[in-house]
C-alpha positions in Angstrom: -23.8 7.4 6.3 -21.9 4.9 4.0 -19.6 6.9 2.0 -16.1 5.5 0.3 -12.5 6.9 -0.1 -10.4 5.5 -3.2 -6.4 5.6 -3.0 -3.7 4.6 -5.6 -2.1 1.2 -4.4 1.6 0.8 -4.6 1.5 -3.1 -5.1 4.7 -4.4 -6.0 5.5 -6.9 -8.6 5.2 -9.7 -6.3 1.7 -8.5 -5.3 0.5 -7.4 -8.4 1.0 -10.4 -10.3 -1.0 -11.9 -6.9 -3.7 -9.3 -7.4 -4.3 -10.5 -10.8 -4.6 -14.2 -10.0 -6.9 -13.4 -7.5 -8.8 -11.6 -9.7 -8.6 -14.0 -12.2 -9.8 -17.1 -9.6 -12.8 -14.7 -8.7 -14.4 -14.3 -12.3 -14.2 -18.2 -12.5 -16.2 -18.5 -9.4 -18.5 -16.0 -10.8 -18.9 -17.8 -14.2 -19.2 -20.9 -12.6 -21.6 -20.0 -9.9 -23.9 -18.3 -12.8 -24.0 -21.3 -15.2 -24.7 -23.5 -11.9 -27.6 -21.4 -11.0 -28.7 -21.1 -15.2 -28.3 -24.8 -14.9 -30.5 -25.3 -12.0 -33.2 -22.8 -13.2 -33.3 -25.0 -16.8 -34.5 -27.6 -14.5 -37.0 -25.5 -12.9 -35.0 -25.7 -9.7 -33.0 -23.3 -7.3 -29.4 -22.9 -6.2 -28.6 -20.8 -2.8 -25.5 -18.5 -1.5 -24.8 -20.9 1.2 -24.9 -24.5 -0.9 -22.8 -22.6 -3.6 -20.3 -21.5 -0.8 -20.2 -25.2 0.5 -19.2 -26.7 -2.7 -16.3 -23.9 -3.4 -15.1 -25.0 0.2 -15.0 -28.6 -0.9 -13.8 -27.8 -4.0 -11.0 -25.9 -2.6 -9.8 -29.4 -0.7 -9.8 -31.4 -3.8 -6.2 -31.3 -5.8 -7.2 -30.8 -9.0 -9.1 -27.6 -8.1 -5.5 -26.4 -6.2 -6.0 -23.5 -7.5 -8.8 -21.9 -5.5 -6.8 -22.1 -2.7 -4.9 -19.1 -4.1 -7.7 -16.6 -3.3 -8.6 -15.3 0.3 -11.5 -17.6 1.3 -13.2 -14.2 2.0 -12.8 -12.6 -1.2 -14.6 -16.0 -3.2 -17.6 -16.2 -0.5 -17.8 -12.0 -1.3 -18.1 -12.8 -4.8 -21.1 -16.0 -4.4 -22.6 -13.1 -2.4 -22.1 -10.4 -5.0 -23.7 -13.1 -7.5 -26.4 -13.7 -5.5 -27.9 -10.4 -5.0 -27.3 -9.8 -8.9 -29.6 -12.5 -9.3 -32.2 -11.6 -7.2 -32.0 -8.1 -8.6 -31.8 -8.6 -12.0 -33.0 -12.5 -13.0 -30.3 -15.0 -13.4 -30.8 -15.2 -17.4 -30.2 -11.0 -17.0 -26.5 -11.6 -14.9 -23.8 -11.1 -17.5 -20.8 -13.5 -17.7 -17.3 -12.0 -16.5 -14.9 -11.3 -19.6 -11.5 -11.8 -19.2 -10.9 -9.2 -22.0 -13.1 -7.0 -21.2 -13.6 -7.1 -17.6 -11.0 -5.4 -15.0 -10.0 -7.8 -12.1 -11.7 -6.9 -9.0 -11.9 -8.5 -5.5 -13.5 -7.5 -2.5 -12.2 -8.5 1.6 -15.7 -7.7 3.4 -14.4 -8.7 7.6 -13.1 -5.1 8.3 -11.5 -7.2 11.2 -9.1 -9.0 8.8 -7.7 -5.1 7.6 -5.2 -2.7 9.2 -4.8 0.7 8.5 -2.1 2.9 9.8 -0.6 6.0 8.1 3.2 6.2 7.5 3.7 9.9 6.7 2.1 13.0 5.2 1.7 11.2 1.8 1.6 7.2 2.5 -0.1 4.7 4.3 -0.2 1.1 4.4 -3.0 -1.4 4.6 -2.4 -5.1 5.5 -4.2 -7.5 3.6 -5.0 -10.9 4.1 -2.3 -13.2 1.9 -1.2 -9.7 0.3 1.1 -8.7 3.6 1.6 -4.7 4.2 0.6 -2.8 0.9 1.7 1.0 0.4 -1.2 3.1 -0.7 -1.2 6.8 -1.9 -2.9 8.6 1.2 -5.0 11.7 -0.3 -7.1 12.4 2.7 -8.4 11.0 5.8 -10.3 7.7 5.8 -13.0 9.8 8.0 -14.5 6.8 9.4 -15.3 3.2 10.5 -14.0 0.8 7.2 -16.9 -1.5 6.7 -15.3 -3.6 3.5 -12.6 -3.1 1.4 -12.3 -3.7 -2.6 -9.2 -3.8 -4.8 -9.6 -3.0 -8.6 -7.1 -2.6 -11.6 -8.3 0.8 -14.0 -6.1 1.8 -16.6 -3.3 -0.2 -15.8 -3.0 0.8 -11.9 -4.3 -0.8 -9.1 -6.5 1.2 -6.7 -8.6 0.2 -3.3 -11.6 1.7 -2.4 -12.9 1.7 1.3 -16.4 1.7 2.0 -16.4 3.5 5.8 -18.9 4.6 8.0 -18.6 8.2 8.6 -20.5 8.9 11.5 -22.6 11.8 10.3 -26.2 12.1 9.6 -28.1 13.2 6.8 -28.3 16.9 6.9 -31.8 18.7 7.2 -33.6 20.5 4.0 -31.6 23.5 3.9 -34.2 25.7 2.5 -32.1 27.2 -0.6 -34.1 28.1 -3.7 -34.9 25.3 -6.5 -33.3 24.5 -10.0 -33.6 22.6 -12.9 -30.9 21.2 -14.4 -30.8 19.5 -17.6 -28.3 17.2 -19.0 -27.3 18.0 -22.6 -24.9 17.0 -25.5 -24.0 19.8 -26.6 -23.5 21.4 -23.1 -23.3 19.0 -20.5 -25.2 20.8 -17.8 -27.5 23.7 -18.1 -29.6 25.2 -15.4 -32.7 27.0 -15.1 -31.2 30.1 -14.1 -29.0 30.7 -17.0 -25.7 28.4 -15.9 -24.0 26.5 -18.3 -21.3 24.4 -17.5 -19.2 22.1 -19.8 -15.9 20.5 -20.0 -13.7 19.5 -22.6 -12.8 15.6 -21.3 -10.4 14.5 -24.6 -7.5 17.3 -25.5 -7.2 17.1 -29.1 -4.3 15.8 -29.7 -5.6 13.0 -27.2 -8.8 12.4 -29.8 -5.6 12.1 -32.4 -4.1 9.4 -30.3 -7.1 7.6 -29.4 -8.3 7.0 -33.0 -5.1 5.8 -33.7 -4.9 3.2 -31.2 -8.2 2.2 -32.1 -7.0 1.6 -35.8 -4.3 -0.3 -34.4 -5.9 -2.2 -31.9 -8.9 -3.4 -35.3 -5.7 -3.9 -37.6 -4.4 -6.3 -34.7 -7.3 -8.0 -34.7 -6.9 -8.8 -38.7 -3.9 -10.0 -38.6 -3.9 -12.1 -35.4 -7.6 -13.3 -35.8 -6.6 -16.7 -34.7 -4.4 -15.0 -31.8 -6.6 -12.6 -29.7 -4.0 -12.6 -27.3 -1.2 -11.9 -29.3 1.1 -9.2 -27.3 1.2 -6.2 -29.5 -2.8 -6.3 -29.2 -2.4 -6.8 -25.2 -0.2 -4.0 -25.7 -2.4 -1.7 -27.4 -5.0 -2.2 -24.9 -3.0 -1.4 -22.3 -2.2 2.1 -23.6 -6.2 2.4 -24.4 -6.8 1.7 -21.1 -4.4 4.1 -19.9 -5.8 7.2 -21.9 -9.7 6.0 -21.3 -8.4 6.2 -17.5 -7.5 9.9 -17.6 -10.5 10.5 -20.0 -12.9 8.9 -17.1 -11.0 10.7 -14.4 -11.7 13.8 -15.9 -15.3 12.8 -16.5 -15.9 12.0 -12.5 -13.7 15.4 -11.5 -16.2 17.6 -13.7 -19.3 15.4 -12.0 -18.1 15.5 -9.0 -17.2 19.5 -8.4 -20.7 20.6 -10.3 -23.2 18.4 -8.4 -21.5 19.8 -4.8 -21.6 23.0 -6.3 -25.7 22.4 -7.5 -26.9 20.9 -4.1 -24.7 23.4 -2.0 -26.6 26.3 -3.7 -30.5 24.7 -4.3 -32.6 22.9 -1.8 -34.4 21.1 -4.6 -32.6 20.3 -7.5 -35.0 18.8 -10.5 -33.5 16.7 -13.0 -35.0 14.3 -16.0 -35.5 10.8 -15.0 -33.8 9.0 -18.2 -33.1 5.8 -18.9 -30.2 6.1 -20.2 -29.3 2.4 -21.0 -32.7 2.2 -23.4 -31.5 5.8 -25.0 -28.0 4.8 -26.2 -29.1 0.9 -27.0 -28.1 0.3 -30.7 -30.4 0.8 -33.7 -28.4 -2.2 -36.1 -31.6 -4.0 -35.6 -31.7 -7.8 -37.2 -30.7 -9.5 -40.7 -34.6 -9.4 -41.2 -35.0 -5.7 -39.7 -32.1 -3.6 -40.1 -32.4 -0.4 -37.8 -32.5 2.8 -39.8 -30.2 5.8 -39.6 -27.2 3.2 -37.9 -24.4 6.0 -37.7 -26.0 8.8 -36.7 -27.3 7.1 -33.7 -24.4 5.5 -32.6 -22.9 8.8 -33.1 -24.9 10.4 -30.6 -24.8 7.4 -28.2 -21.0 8.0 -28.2 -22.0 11.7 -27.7 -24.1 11.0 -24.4 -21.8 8.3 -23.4 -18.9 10.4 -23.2 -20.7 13.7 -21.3 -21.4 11.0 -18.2 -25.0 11.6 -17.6 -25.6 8.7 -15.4 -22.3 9.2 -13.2 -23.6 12.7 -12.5 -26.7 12.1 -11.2 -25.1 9.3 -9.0 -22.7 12.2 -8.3 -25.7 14.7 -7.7 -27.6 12.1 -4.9 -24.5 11.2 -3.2 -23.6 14.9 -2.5 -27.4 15.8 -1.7 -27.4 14.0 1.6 -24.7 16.0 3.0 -25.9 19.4 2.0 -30.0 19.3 2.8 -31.0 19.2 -0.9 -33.4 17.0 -2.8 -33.1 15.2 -5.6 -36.6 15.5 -7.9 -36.9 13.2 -11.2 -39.2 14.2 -13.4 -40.6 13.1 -17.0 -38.9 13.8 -19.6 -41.3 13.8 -22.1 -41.4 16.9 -24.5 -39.3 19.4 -22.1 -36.9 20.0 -25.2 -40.1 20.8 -27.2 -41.9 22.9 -24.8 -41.9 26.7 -24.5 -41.9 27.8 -21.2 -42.9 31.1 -21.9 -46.3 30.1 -23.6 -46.2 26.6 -23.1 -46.8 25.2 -26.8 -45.1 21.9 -27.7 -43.5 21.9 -31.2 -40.8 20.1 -32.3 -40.2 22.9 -34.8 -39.0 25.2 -32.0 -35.9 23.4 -31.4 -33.9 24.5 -34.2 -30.7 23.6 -33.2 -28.7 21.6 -30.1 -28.3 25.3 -28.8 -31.4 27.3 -30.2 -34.7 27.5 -29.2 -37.1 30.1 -30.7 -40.7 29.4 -30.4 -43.0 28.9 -33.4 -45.9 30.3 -31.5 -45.2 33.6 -29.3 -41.5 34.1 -30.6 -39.9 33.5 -27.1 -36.1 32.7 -27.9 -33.8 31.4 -25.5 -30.7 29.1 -25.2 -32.6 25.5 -26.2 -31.1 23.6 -22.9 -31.9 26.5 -20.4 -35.4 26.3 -22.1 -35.3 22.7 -21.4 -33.9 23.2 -17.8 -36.9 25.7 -16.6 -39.5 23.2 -17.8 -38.0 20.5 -15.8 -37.6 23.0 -12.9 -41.9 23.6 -13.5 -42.3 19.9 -13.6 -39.9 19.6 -10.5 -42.1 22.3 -8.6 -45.8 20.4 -9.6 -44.2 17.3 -8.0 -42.5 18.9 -5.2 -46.0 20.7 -4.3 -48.0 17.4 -3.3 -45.8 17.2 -0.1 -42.8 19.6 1.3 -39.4 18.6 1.6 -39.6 19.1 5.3 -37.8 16.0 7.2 -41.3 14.8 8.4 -43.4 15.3 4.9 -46.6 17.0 5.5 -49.6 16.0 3.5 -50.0 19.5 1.4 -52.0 19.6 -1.3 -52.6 21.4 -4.6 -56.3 21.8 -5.5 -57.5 19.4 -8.2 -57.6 21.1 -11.5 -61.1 21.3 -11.8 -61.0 23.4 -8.4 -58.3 25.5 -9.3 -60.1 26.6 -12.6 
């Protein structure tokens, strides 16, 4: 299977001011390329990978566009390629633009020919790079595999390459482990059918302190340099943003990380709600004509989903599933925080609070996400019954309803 290792890069100045040309020659290709192929598709026409990729290699011969001929020829063609399949997947009007602001420099060198590996001692190795020489990284652990591509990103003010290797091992069969339903929550990140609740405090206080600071600096900034976005104290403030969002999302992916292995190590079938996440913390300012309603508490609870990383867990929770037998069931969402699983009766009334849930109907009581969690385990178990999760699905079948009755 494809899996991918991520070390700490020890660039030195020399190659990190490199790294961030490169970076910066890349997001012109990409903006470029994506207004070529919005200009091509106002004219009701089509642009392809391979003619873009001809015109940035004659580009790259003409002096006045010098400049491309900084970049690994590899590293632009990856990123007409990486354009491309955004396209296809998501419409060309749907492709966003590449900030320099607001979007870290990343590159990508996809010949695994053109890279050299070879570890130094118990804590270093190096990696040769094309036009980047020998580059020191931080070596954690074992690559474990074949490398397939390489990528190099800046996060919080560090550089960091991620190798995407081939590890040799196949998906593991259904280990036959007892189900769960797991539900993802705000006030508790993850609760379980079976009682488990697990949570994790990502911003120390003193850290929430710091960061509202810096974000009063960084608006004031803004004020006073409104003509000078890139004045230095404001490239300076974002810097030490950056920094403390980068522990803050480290934390995030650590607590992700260690839960889902512990989930799929411990279930066969693990249920969870199929969200969509991007429509549930969209904003509700609405238009000069239709204002949204109830502005502040909604982005206050977007912020509050944001931050407990729903959708890098359940990336977290299918990655680890192929390794350990378990399945990953989605199921619908709709009314599982409303529904009592002891009697079954919807209200909306029964959820009292972000942690309570006390029926209106029988009286049943229970912690209001662990409620939640055993009707999406139900829901997870009426799916899961049209079909085993054997590695050669049989074609079982529950009785229609009418039957069954």
């Amino acid at each position: 299977m494809l899996t991918g290792r991520r070390y700490l890069l020890a660039f030195s100045d020399e190659q990190a001011a490199y790294a961030e040309q490169v970076g910066a020659v890349c997001r012109a290709v990409w903006n470029t390329g994506l207004e070529q192929r919005r200009e091509y598709r106002r004219r009701g026409a089509w642009i392809t990978y391979n003619e873009q990729a001809r015109q940035v290699a004659e580009a790259k011969r003409d002096p006045a566009c010098g400049w491309l001929a900084d970049a690994p020829s590899h590293t632009l063609q990856q990123t007409l390629r990486d354009l491309d399949q955004a396209c296809k997947t998501h419409g060309t009007w749907k492709v966003r633009w590449r900030s320099k602001t607001r979007t870290a420099p990343s590159f990508r060198f996809p010949d695994p020919k053109h890279i050299a590996v070879r570890r130094l001692n118990r804590r270093w190795g190096e990696v040769r790079l094309p036009k980047f020489g020998p580059v020191k990284f931080r070596c954690t652990r074992p690559l474990g595999g074949t490398i397939r591509n390489v990528t190099v990103s800046r996060d919080g003010g560090r550089w960091y390459i991620s190798f995407c290797v081939e590890d040799g091992v196949a998906e593991a069969a259904p280990n036959g482990k007892p189900p769960v339903g797991v539900d993802r929550g705000v006030a508790v990140a993850v609760a379980t059918s079976d009682g488990g609740l697990d949570d994790r405090e990502f911003v120390t206080p003193g850290e929430a302190v710091r960061l509202k600071r810096l974000q009063q600096r960084l608006s004031r900034s803004l004020r006073v340099h409104g003509r000078n976005r890139g004045s230095k104290r404001r490239d300076a403030i974002r810097a030490q943003l950056g920094r403390l969002n980068a522990r803050i999302r480290a934390r995030r992916a650590d607590f992700a990380a260690q839960t889902a292995v512990r989930l799929v190590r411990e279930h066969g079938m693990v249920a969870v709600e199929g969200l969509r996440i991007k429509n549930m913390t969209a904003s509700a300012k609405g238009t000069v004509d239709q204002p949204g309603r109830n502005v502040k508490a909604k982005a206050g609870l977007n912020r509050a989903i944001l931050s407990k990383g729903w959708g890098g867990f359940l990336l977290k929770l299918e990655h680890a599933a192929r390794y350990h037998g378990a399945h990953i069931e989605k199921v619908n969402p709709a009314y599982t925080s409303q529904t009592c699983n002891a009697c079954k009766h919807v209200a909306p009334e029964s959820r009292e609070s972000q942690a309570v849930f006390r029926c209106v109907a029988c009286g049943h009581q229970d912690h209001a996400d662990v409620n939640a969690a055993k009707n999406i385990l139900a829901a997870g178990l009426a799916v899961t019954g049209r079909g085993d999760l054997a590695a050669g699905r049989s074609v079982k079948r529950q009785p229609p309803e009418r039957l069954a009755a």
